[in-house]
Each structure stands twice: as C-alpha cells, then as structure tokens.
Backbone as a chain_set.jsonl record, in Angstrom:
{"seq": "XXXXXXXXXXXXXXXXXXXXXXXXXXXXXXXXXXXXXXXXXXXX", "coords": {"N": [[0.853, -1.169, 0.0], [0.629, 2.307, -0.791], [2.243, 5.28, 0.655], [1.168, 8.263, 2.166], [2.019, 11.025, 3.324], [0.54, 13.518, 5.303], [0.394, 16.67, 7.317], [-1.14, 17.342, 10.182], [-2.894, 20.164, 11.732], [-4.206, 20.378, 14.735], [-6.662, 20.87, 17.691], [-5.303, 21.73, 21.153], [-6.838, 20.418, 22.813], [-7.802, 18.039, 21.669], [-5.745, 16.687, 20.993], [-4.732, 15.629, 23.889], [-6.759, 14.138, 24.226], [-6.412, 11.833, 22.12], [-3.619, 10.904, 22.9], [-4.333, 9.838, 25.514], [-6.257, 7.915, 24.15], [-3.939, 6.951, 23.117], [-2.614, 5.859, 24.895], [-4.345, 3.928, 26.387], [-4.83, 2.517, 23.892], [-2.606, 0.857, 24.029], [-0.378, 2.074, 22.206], [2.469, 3.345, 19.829], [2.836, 5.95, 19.592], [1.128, 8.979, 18.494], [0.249, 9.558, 15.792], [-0.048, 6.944, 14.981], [-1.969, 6.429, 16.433], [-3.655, 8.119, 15.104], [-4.107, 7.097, 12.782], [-5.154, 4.682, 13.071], [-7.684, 4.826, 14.446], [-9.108, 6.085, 12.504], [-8.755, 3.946, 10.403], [-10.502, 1.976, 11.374], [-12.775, 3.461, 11.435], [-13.248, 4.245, 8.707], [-14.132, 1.488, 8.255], [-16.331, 0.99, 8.629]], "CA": [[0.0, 0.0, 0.0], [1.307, 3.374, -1.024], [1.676, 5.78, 2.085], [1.494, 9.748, 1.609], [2.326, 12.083, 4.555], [0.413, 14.924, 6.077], [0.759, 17.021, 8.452], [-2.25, 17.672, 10.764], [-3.281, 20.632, 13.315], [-5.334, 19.455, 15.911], [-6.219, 21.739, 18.953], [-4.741, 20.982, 22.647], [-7.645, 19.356, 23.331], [-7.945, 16.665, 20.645], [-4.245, 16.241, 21.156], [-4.835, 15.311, 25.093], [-7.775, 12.807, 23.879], [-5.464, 11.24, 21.326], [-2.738, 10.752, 23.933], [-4.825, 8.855, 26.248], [-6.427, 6.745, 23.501], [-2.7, 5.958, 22.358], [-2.298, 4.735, 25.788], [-5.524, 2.753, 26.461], [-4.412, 0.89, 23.095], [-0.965, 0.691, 23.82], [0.269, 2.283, 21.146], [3.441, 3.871, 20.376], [2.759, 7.177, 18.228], [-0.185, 9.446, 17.913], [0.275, 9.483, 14.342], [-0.04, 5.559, 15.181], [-3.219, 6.325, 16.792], [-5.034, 8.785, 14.475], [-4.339, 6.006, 11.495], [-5.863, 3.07, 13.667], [-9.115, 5.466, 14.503], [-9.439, 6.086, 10.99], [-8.76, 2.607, 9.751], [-11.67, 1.628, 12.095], [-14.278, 4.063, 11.063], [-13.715, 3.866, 7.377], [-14.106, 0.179, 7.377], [-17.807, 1.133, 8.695]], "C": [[0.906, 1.241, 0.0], [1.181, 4.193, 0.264], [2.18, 7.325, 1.702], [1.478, 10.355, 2.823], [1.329, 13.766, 4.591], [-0.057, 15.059, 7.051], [-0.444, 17.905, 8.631], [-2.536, 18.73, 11.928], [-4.154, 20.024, 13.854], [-5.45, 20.609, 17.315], [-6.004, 20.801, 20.153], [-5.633, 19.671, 23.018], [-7.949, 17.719, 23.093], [-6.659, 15.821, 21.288], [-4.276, 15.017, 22.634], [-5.743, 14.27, 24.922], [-7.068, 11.78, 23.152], [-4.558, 10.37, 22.062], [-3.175, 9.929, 24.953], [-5.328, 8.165, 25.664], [-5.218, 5.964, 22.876], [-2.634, 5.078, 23.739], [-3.385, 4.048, 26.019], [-5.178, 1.866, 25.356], [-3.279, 0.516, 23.129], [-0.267, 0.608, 22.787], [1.477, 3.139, 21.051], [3.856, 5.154, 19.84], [1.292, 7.586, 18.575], [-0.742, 9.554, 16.329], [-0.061, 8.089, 14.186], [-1.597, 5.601, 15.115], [-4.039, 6.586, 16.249], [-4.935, 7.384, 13.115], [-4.99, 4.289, 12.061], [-7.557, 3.323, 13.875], [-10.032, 5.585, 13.091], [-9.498, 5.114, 10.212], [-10.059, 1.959, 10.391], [-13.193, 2.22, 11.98], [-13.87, 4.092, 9.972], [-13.647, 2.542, 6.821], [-15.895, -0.041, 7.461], [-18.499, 1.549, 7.718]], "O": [[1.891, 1.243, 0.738], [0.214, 3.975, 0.993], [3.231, 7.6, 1.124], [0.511, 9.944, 3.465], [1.55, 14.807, 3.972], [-0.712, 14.268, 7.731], [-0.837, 18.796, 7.877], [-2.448, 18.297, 13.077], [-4.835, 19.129, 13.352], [-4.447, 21.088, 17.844], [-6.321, 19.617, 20.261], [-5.361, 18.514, 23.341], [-8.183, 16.735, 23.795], [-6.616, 14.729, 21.855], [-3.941, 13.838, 22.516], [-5.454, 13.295, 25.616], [-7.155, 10.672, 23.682], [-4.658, 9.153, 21.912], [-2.301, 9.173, 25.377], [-5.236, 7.1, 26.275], [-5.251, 4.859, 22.334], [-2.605, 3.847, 23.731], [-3.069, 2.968, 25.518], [-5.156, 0.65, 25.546], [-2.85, -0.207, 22.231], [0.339, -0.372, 22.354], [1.723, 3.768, 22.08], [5.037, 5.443, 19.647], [0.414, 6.777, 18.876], [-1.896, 9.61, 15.905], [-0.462, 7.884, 13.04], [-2.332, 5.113, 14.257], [-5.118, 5.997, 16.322], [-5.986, 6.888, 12.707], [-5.149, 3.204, 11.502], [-8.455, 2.517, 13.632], [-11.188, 5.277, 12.8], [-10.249, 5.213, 9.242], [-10.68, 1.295, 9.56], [-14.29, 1.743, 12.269], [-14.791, 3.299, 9.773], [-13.34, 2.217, 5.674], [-16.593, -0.797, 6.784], [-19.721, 1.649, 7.825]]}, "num_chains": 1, "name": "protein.A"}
C-alpha cells in the first residue's frame, strides 16, 4: 500500500484525547493512533 504524509493541526484538546487513547491501546505514536481510529471508522 502506497503511504502519503500529512501534516495535521489538531487543537490541545484533541491532542490530550489522542494521547490517552494511544495509551488505552498501547500504542506507540499518535500518528499511530489517528491512522488506527481512521482505519476503524472507514471500514464502517
């Protein structure tokens, strides 16, 4: 699969939500995290 880069603002807040859903999945990146959230709702 081809993989293209960009770069996302997000305010504090999101950021701080993000950050605790990386850790609840034990993940090791937020960039990890927003592409696992997203892989999960566009398979819906």
């Amino acid at each position: 699969m081809a993989m293209k880069r960009i770069l996302v603002s997000v305010p504090v807040e999101m950021e701080k939500a993000l950050e605790k859903e990386r850790k609840e999945r034990m993940l090791e990146t937020v960039p990890e995290t927003i592409r696992v959230i997203l892989s999960e709702y566009l398979r819906k």
